[in-house]
N, C-alpha and C positions, 0 to 999 in steps of 0.2 A: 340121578345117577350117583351113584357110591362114591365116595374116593378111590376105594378099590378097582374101580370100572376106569374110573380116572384115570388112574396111575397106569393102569396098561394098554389104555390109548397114549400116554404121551409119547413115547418113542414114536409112535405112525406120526402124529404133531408134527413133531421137531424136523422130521424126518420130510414131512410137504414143507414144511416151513424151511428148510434147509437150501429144499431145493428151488423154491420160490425166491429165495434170496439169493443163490446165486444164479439164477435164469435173469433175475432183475439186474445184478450187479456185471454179468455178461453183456446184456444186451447197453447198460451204461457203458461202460468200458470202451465196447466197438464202436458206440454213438459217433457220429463226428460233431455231436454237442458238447463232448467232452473233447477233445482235438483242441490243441494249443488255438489251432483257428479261430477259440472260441474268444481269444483279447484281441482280436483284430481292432483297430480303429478307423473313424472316416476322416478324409482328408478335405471336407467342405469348404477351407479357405485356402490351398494351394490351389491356385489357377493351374498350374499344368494337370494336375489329377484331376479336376474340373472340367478342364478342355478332352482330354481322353474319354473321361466317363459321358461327355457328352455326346462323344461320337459312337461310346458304346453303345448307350443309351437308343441313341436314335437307328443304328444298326438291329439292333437284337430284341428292346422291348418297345419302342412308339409305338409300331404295329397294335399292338394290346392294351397299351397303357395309355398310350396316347402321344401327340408332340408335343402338348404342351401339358404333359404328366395327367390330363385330366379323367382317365380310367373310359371306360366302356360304360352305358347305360344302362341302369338297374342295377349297378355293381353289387347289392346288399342280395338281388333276388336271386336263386336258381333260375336259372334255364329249364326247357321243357325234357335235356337231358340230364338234369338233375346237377350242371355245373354252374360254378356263380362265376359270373361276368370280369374282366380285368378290375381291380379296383384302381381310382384314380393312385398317384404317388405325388401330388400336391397337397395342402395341408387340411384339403376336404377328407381324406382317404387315411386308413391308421396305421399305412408306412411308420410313420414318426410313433407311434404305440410301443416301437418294437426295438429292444437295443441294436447297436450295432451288428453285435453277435449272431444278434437272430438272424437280422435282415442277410447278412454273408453267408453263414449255413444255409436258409431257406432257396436265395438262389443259387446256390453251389449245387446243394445236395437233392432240393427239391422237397415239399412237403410230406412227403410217404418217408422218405428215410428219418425225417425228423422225429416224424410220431411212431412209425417203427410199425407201419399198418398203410393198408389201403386207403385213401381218397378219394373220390372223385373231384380233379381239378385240371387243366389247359396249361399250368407253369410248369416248363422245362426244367428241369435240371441241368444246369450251365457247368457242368465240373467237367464236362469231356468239349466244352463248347469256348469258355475264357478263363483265362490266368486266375489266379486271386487277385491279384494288380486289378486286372481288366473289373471285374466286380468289385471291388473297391473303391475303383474311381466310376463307375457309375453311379451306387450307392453316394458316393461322395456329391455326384452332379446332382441329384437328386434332394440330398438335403440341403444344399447351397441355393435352391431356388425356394426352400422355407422362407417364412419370416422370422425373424427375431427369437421371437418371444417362442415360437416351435421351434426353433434350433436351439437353445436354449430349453425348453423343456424333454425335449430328445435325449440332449445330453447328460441331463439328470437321470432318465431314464437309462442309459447307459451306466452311467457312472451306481446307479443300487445294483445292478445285474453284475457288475464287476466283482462289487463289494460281497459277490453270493458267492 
């Protein structure tokens, strides 16, 4: 191709490219990953937000996840409907993988608003369902049953996603 040929393709360029960046910078903007929501913190060593998320907890996710956090069986496999299992949210499970941020959007908003696309997955979307409080202090009951050394490497995890 010429430079000639070049040169009078770039306008059409500039011009997908234009609009590919601002369809990307829209779809950022609306995210609720960009939502102030997104410095949320957990409250793992206040007992009172402990004791609440535990009730959340056993209210709204045991059923799935378990009572005693331990997830559904096969949790890595699909289903014969092509959905994966509750994963545990004790420190088998990679709950703790994921900052605070995430974990609060993921059950606010639900996985399809995250990735901005269809899923197939069984986890609700809790934003018409509990407070931010109410998902806080679950999340919070949740990491407070870690050990140590995963509470603690959690919090690191959190603390680079901040720093982004």
């Amino acid at each position: 191709m010429s430079d000639k040929s070049k040169m009078k393709l770039m306008p059409l360029f500039l011009s997908v490219a234009g609009v590919l960046l601002a369809s990307g910078v829209i779809f950022y903007l609306s995210s609720p990953v960009n939502n102030a929501e997104a410095g949320i913190s957990l409250s793992h060593k206040d007992s009172a937000v402990v004791d609440l998320g535990l009730a959340v907890y056993t209210k709204n996710c045991a059923s799935c996840h378990g009572v005693a956090l331990e997830g559904q069986a096969n949790w890595r496999r699909r289903d014969a409907d092509g959905y994966l299992p509750a994963p545990p949210h004790d420190e088998t499970g990679h709950t703790w993988h994921h900052p605070d941020s995430y974990l609060f959007l993921m059950t606010k908003y639900g996985i399809e608003e995250m990735i901005g696309e269809s899923y197939a997955n069984n986890m609700p979307a809790y934003e018409d369902t509990l407070s931010d409080d109410e998902i806080i202090a679950a999340l919070s009951y949740i990491k407070s049953t870690w050990p140590g050394r995963i509470q603690r490497q959690h919090d690191q995890i959190t603390a680079r996603a901040k720093a982004h």
